[in-house]
C-alpha positions in Angstrom: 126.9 93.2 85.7 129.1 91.2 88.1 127.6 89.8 91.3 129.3 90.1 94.6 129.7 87.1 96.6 131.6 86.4 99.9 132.8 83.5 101.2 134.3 82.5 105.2 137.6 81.5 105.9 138.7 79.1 108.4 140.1 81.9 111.0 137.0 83.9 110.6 138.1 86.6 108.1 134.9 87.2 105.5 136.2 87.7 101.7 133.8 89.7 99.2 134.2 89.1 95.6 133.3 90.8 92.9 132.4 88.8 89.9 135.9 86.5 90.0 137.7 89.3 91.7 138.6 89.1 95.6 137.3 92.8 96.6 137.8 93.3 100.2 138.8 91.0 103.1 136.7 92.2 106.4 138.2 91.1 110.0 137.5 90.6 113.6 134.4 92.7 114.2 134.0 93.8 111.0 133.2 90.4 110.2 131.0 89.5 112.7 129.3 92.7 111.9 129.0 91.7 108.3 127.6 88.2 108.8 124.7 89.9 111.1 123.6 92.4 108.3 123.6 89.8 105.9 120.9 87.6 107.4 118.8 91.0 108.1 118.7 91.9 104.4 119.9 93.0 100.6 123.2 91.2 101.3 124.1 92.8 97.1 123.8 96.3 98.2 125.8 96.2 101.8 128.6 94.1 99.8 128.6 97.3 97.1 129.0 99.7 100.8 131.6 97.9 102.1 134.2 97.5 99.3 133.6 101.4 97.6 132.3 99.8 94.4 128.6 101.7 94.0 129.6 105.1 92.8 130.2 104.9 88.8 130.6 108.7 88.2 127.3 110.0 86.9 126.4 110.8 89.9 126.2 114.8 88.8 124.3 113.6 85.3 121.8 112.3 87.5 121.0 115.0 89.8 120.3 117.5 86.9 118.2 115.4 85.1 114.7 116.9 85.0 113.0 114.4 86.9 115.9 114.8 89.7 116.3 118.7 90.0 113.4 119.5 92.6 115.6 116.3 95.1 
């Protein structure tokens, strides 16, 4: 599974990769916003938020299996 990473730029935009890929570019506010939440926590699973990329599909499957049907 590909990691995310994210890098700074010189005028302050934030890039997010994913794997080699360049996901999402965040800007202004949204940047500073970003580099806040990072140092607070699971920098993987905001990164996932932010670019769209945490929903596979089997999100149905999963909320009928057995263990899942009383949620």
């Amino acid at each position: 599974m590909a990691e995310f990473t994210w890098a700074d730029r010189k005028n302050g935009d934030v890039v997010i990769f994913h794997g080699d890929r360049q996901a999402s570019v965040l800007r202004g506010a949204k940047a500073d916003r970003f580099r806040e939440d990072v140092a607070l926590g699971d920098d993987q699973a905001l990164m996932a938020r932010l670019t769209g990329n945490y929903k596979r599909g089997n999100e149905r499957q999963a909320r009928e299996h057995p263990r899942n049907r009383h949620r």
